[in-house]
N, C-alpha and C positions, 0 to 999 in steps of 0.2 A: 556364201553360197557353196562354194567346193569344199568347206569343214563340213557345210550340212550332207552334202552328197556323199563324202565319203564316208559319215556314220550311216549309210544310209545298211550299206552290207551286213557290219558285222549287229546291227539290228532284226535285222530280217534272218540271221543267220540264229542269234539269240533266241529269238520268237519261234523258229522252228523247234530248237531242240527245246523247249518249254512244252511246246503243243508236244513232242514224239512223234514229230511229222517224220517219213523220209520224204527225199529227192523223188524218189516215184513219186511217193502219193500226190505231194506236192504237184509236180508236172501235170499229173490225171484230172486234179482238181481245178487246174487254172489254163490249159490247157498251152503251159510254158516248158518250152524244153529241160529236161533235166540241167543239157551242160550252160544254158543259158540262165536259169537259177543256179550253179554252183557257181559260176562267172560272177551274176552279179552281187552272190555273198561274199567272195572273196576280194569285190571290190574291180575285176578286171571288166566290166560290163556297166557305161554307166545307167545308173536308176530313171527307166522315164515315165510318163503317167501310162501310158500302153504297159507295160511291165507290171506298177504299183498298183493300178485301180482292180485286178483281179486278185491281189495277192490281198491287198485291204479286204475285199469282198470273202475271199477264201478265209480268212484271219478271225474274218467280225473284228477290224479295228477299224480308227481311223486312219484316211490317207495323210491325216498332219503328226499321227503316232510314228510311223514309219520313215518320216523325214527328219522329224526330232522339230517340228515348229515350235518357234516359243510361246510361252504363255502368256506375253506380253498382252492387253489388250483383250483379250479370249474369254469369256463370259464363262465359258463353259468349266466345270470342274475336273480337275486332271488324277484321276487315282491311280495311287501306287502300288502292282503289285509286290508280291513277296512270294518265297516260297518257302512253303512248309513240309519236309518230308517228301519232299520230290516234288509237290502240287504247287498249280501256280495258285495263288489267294488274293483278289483282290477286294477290298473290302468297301463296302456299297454304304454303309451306312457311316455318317459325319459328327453324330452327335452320337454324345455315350448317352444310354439309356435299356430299358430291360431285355428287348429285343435287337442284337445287330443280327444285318445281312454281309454274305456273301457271294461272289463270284467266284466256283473254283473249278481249273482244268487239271485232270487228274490225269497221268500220262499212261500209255498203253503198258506199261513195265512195272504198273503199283497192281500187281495179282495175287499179294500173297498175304492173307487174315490176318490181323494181329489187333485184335479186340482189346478196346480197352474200356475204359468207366472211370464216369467223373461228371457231379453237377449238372443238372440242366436238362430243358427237352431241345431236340431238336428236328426243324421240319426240310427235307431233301425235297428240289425238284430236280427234274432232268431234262437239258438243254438240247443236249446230243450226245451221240453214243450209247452205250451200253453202262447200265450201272449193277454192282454186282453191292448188294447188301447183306453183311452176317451181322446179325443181333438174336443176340440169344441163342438158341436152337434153329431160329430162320434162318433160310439162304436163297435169297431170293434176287434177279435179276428185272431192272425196270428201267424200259426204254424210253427216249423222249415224249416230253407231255405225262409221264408217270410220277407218282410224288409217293415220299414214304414219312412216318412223324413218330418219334420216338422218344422214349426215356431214357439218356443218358448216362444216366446207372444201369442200368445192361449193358452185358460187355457187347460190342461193336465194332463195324469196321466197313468201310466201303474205299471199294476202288474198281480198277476198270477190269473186262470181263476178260480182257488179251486181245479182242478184237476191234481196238484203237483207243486215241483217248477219251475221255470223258466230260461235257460241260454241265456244270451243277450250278443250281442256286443252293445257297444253305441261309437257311433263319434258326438262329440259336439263339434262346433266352437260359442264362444260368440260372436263374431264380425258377425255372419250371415254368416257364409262359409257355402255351401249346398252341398253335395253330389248329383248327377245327376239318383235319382233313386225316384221315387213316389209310394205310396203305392195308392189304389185304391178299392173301393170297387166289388164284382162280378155284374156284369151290369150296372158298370159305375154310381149307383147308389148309394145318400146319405142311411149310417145306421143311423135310425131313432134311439133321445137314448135311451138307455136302454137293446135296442137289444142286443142280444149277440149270437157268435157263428156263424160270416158272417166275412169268413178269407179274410183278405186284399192281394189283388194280386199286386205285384211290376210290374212297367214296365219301361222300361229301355230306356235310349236313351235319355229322356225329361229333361229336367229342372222341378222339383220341384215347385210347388207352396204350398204347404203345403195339408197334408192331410183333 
């Protein structure tokens, strides 16, 4: 019990700089003192469910993630993230086949385009925060509940807008599988680039040609 308590810090501590949380926001959001969040990541504060049950909530984890429970016994599937290029990635899908998903938090510090191209469509939702998308000549910005689906092979890039981190689902199929949903700019019209701040409206029904 006191190995578990004491991973419990530098856990929580992990999880923050993954998200690009600070101590403020942290505080603001859970409504925990800063120096009683810094206390309890450095371990001098111990972890109690008053403490944990808003930080899990604040997080989207579970409160047995933040303890480190084992997986003894536990039905449930335990995914491992990773990080790629700063983001965290966690990978939703268990079996290989044409289409995997993801889980990814992209942190408030990934602003700056760097397009690339290779294989495959791929379909973006937006969890939370701001998502800033360049493809192509696009540069479009689309906030939670907005989805974008694209060709691959255009150069590309998404990260966060500066104004916090970002949660995404991603559905990538390398073989070109598309999901039937287009993102679109407001009046049907190209973002010229550079622009920013012109959120992409999904519209549903259609085939896909790529944003």
């Amino acid at each position: 019990m006191e190995q578990a308590l004491a991973s419990v810090g530098p856990r929580l501590r992990e999880l923050r700089r993954r998200r690009g949380v600070t101590l403020a926001a942290l505080s603001d959001a859970t409504g925990i003192s800063r120096s009683t969040l810094s206390r309890l990541e450095t371990g001098r504060r111990r972890p109690t469910l008053e403490l944990l049950l808003p930080l899990s909530q604040t997080y989207q984890v579970p409160l047995d993630e933040l303890v480190g429970a084992p997986d003894v016994g536990d039905p449930r599937v335990r995914l491992k993230p990773r990080t790629v290029r700063g983001s965290t990635v966690v990978p939703l899908t268990r079996q290989p086949g044409p289409l995997q998903t993801y889980k990814m938090v992209i942190p408030v510090s990934r602003t700056t385009p760097d397009p690339r191209v290779h294989e495959g469509h791929e379909w973006l939702y937006v969890l939370a925060g701001r998502l800033r998308l360049v493809l192509g000549d696009h540069d479009v910005v689309l906030g939670a509940g907005e989805a974008a689906e694209f060709d691959t092979r255009v150069p590309h890039w998404f990260g966060s807008t500066g104004d916090g981190p970002v949660e995404i689902l991603s559905i990538f199929g390398r073989q070109g599988e598309r999901m039937h949903v287009r993102a679109r700019t407001r009046g049907d019209d190209a973002t010229a680039p550079g622009v920013r701040g012109r959120s992409a409206r999904p519209r549903r029904g259609r085939p896909a040609g790529g944003a």
